[in-house]
N, C-alpha and C positions, 0 to 999 in steps of 0.2 A: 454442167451440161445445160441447165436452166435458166433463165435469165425472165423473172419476174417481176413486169410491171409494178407492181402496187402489194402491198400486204393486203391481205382481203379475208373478210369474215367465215369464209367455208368451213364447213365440220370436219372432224379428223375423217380421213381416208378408212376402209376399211381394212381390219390386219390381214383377209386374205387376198385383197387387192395383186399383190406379185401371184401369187397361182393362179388368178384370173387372165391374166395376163402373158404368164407362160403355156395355159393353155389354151387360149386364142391364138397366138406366134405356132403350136406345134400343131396346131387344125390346119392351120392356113399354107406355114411352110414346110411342112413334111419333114422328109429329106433333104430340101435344098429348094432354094428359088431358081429353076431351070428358067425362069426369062429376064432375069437378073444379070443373069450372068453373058448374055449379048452384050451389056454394057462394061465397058474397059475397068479392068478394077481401081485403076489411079483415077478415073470419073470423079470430079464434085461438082455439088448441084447445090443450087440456092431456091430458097420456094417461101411459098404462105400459102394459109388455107383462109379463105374464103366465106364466108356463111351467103346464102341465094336467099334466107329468107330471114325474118325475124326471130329470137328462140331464147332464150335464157339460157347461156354459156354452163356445161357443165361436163366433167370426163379429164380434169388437166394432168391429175395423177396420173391416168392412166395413159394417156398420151405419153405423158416423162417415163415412163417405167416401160412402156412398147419400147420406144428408141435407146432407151438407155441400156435396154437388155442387147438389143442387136449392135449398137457402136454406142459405146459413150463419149466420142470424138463428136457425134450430132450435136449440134448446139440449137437452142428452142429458146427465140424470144417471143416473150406473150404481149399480146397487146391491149389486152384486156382480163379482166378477174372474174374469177369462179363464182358463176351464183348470177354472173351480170348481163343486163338485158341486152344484145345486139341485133343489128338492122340487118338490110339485105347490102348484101357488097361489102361490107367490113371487116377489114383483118384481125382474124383470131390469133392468130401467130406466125411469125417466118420462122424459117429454119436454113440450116447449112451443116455440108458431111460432104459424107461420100455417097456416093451416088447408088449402090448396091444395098446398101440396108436400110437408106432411106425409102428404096422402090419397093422393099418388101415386106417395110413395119405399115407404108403408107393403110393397105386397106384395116389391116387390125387396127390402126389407131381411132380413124376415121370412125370405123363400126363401134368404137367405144363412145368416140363423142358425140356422136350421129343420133345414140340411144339416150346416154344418161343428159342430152341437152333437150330431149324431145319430151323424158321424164319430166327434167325439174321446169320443162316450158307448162306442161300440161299443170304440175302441183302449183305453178305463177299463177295461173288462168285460175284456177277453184279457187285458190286465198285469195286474190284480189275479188272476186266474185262476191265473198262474204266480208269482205271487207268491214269494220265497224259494227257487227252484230255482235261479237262473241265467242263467236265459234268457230272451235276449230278442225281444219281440215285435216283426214288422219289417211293413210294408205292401209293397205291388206298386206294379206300371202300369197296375190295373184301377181306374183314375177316373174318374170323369165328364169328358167332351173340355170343356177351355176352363176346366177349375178343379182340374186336378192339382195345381198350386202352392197352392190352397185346402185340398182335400184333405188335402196334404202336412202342410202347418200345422195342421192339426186331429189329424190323427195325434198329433203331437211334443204337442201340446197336452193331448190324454187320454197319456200316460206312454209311449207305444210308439214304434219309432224307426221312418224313412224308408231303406229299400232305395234302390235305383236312383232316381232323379228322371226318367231318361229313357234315349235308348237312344247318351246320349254320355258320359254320365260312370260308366260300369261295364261292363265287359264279361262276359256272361250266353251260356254257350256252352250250344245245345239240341238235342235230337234232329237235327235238321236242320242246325246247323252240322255235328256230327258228323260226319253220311254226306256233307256236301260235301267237309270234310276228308279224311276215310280212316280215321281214330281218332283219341279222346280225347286221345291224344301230341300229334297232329299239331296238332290245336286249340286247343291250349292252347300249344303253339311259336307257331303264328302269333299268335294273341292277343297272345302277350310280344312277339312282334317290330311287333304293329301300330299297337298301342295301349300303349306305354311310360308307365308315370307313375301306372296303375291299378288298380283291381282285376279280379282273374279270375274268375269260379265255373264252374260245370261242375256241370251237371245228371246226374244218373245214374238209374237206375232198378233197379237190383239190385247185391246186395253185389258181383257179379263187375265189374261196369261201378264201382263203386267203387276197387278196389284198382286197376283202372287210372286214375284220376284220380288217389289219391294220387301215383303213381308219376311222374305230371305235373308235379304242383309246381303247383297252383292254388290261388290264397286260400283260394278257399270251395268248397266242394259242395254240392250241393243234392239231396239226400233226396227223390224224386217217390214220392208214393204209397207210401211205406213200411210195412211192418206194424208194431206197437211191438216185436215181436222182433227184427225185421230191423233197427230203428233202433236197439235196443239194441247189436246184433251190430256193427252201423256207429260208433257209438262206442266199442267196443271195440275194434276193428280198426284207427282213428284212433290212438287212445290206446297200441296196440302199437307203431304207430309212429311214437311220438316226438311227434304230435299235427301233425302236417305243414300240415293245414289246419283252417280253423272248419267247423264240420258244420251245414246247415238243412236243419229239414222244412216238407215244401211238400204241399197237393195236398188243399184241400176240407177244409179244419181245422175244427173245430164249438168253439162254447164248450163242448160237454158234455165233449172228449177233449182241448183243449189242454193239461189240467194231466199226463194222462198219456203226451202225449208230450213235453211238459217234461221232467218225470220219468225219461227214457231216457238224457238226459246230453247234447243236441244243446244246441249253440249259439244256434242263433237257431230262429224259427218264422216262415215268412210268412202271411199271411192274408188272402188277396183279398175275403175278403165285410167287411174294416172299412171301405173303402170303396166295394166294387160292390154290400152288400147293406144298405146302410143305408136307415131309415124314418124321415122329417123328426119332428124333437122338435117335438112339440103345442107352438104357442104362441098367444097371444091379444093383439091391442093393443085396451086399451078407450080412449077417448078422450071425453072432455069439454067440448061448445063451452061457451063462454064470451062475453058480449057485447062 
């Protein structure tokens, strides 16, 4: 069905990518595409899609897997590779079929690549930002419901790395663990004792609530709402002692300030708005019937 330019770097796809996909196709066409079907069913149509603006290519799976579920008679050649930067006016891919399930995968596909290219543009933007400092750029659990593992993949896809996947394979102690605990000591004991085989963090919010987390023995800390002095002060206090744990900063991070809190010497940076603030990549299918 596929016809792929180039071998290219991309992370494996997610395993539930097809359910994703079947259920975007069963939102969209219900029962039946009733505007579809004005058009002759022996119709074939020849098309490509388009990008209006710049964006870091990402969604190809999901694209192959919309059309391939409605005709796998569609054929899809790429014209560029997953992960890769393109311009305004540039062919992402043509394609050719028939003309009825081309017309009815077209907006579910689009709406895939429209998002996860808008993702891994934005995770482009934050890694190049810190570029040469160190540090790496991590995403959250602020996704869209039903396409975190989308999401995810588009992260990894624009250069920036996947935090937590969910709320089973990492353990993320917060204000509110905390006070159910009694202190930072206590939450981070039972965390070792409950969930063996993991990682720990521990959220803090001032250098004092820090130096008790080192004291804990937790992978990570996490930086809320830091000043760059205070994160400065936090990597240096780390650094006194002995480097105990990895250091992130958390809390409304902008492109304009992540280079300078790179800069402070923290380890990682999270960033909720590369996937809660993203704006679908402008794209365009033109298509061409044919008799």
């Amino acid at each position: 069905m596929s016809e792929r330019a180039a071998p290219d770097s991309a992370p494996d796809p997610p395993a539930d990518l097809p359910e994703q996909v079947a259920a975007a196709l069963r939102e969209d066409i219900g029962t039946g595409d009733v505007t579809a079907r004005l058009v002759p069913e022996v119709q074939h149509v020849r098309g490509r899609v388009i990008s209006r603006e710049a964006a870091v290519l990402c969604g190809r799976p999901w694209v192959e897997e919309c059309f391939r579920r409605l005709d796998p008679g569609i054929r899809l050649a790429w014209r560029t590779g997953e992960g890769v930067h393109v311009e305004p006016g540039q062919v992402i891919f043509a394609l050719e079929g028939p003309a009825r399930p081309i017309l009815s995968g077209e907006r579910t596909a689009l709406n895939f690549l429209q998002l996860l290219s808008a993702t891994a543009t934005q995770a482009r933007r934050f890694t190049e930002a810190v570029r040469g400092t160190g540090c790496t750029i991590l995403d959250t659990r602020k996704t869209l419901p039903g396409l975190r593992s989308a999401q995810k993949y588009a992260v990894r896809c624009g250069g920036a790395r996947n935090h937590r996947l969910g709320l089973y394979d990492m353990v993320l102690i917060k204000e509110n663990h905390i006070a159910a605990a009694g202190s930072i000591a206590h939450a981070v004991a039972a965390a070792r004792a409950a969930a063996t085989g993991i990682k720990v963090e521990v959220e803090v919010e001032s250098l004092a609530e820090l130096e008790e987390a080192l004291a804990a023995g937790p992978d990570i800390v996490m930086l809320d709402e830091f000043s760059l002095e205070d994160l400065a002060a936090a990597v240096a206090l780390n650094r006194a002692r002995g480097r105990p744990a990895q250091l992130e900063a958390s809390g409304n991070v902008s492109l304009q300030d992540v280079r300078a809190i790179a800069e402070t010497g923290v380890d990682f940076i999270s960033v909720g708005g590369i996937t809660k603030h993203v704006r679908a990549v402008d794209l365009s299918m033109r298509l061409d019937f044919t008799p």
